[in-house]
C-alpha positions as YAML, in Angstrom:
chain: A
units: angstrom
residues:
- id: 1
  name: UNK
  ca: [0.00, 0.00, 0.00]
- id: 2
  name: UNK
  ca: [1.01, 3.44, 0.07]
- id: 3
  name: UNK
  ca: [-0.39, 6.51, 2.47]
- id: 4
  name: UNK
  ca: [1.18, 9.10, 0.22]
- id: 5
  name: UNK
  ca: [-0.21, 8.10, -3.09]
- id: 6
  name: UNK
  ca: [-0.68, 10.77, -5.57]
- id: 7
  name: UNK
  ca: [-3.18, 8.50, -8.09]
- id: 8
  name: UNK
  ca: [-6.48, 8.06, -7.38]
- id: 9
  name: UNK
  ca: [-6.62, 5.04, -8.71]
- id: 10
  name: UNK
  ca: [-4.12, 3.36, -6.73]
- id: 11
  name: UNK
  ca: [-5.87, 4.64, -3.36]
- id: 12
  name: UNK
  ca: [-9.61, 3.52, -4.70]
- id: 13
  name: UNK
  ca: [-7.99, -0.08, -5.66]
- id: 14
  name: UNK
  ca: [-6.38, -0.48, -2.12]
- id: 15
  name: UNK
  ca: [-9.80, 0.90, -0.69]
- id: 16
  name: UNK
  ca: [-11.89, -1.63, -2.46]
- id: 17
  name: UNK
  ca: [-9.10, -4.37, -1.38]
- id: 18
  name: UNK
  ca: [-9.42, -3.30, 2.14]
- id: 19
  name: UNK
  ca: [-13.18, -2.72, 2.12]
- id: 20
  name: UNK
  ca: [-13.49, -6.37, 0.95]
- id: 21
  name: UNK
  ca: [-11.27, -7.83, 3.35]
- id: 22
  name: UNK
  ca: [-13.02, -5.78, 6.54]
- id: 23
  name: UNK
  ca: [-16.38, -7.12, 4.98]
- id: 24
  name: UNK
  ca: [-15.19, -10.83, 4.97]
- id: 25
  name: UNK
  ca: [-13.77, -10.16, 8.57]
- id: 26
  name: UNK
  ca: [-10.24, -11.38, 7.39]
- id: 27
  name: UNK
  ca: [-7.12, -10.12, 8.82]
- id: 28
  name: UNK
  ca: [-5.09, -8.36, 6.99]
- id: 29
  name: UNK
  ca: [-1.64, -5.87, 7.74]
- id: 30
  name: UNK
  ca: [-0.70, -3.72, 5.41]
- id: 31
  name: UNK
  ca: [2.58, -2.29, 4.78]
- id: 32
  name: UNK
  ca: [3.20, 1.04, 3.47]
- id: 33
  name: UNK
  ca: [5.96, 1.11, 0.58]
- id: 34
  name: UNK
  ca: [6.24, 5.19, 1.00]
- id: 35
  name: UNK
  ca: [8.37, 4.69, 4.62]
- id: 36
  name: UNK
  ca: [11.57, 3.63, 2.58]
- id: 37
  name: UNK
  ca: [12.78, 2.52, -0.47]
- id: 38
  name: UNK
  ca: [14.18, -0.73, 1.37]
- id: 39
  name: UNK
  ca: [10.12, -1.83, 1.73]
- id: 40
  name: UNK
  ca: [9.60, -0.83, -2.24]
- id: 41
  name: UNK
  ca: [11.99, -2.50, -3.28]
- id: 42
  name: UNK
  ca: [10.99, -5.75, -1.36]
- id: 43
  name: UNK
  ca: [7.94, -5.87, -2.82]
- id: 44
  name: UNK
  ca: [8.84, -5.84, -6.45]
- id: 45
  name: UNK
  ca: [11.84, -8.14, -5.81]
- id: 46
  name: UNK
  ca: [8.72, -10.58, -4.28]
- id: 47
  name: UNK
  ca: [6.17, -9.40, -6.94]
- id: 48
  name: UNK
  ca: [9.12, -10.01, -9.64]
- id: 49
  name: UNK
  ca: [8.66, -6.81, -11.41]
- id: 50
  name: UNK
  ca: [11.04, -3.97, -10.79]
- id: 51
  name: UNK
  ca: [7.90, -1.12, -11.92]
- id: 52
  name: UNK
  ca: [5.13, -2.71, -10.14]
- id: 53
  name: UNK
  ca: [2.98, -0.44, -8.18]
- id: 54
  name: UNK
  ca: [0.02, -0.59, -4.82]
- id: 55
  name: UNK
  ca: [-1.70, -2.82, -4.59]
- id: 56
  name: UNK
  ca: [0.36, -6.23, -4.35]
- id: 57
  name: UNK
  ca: [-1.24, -8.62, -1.88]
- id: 58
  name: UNK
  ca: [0.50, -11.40, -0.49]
- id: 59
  name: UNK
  ca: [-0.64, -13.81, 2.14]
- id: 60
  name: UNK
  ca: [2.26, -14.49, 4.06]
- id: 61
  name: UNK
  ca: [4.75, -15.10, 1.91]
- id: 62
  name: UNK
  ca: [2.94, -16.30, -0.92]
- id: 63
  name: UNK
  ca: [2.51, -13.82, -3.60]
- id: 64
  name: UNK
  ca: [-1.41, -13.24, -4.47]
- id: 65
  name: UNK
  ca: [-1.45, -10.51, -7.12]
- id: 66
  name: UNK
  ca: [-2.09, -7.26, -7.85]
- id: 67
  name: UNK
  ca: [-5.30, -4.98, -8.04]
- id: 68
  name: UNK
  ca: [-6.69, -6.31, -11.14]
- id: 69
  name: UNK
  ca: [-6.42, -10.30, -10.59]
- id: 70
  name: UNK
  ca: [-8.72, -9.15, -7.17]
- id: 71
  name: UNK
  ca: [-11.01, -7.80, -9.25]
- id: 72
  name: UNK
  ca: [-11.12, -10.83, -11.45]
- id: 73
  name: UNK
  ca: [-11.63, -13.19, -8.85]
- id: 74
  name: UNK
  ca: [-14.16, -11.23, -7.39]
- id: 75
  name: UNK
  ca: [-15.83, -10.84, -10.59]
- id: 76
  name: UNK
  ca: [-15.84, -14.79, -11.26]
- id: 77
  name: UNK
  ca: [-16.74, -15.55, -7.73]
- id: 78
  name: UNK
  ca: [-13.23, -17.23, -6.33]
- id: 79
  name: UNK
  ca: [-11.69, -14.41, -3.88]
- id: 80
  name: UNK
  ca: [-10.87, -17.33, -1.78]
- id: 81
  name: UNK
  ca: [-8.50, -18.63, -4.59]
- id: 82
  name: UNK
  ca: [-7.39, -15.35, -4.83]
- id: 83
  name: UNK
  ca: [-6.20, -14.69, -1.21]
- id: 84
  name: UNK
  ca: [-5.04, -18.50, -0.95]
- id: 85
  name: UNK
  ca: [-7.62, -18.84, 1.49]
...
């Protein structure tokens, strides 16, 4: 995630994320990439993608996705797959 985001489109994708998560009553912790570089950088190294922007979720260590395969599986019904649930 990231606090200081300057694209409206990256904050409404990590609202919707969150908003879906809070309805399902899952857990969730979020880390903000805009504290340091060191915590950017992780993420792409994990994501595998040295431009890749908010939102990248993970669940644990396992890599999920990003914004748009959420919105896929929520669209076709598997979030569950998604999330690795």
């Amino acid at each position: 995630m990231s606090s200081a985001s300057g694209s409206r489109e990256i904050k409404k994708h990590q609202d919707a994320i969150f908003q879906f998560l809070d309805s399902k009553n899952i857990k969730y912790f979020s880390k903000d990439i805009t504290v340091s570089t060191d915590v950017k950088d992780e993420m792409r190294q994990k994501v595998g993608n040295p431009k890749a922007l908010p939102p990248q979720v993970f669940n644990g260590t396992q890599y999920c996705g990003d914004y748009q395969a959420f919105f896929e599986a929520v669209e076709d019904g598997k979030p569950e797959k998604f999330f690795k649930l």
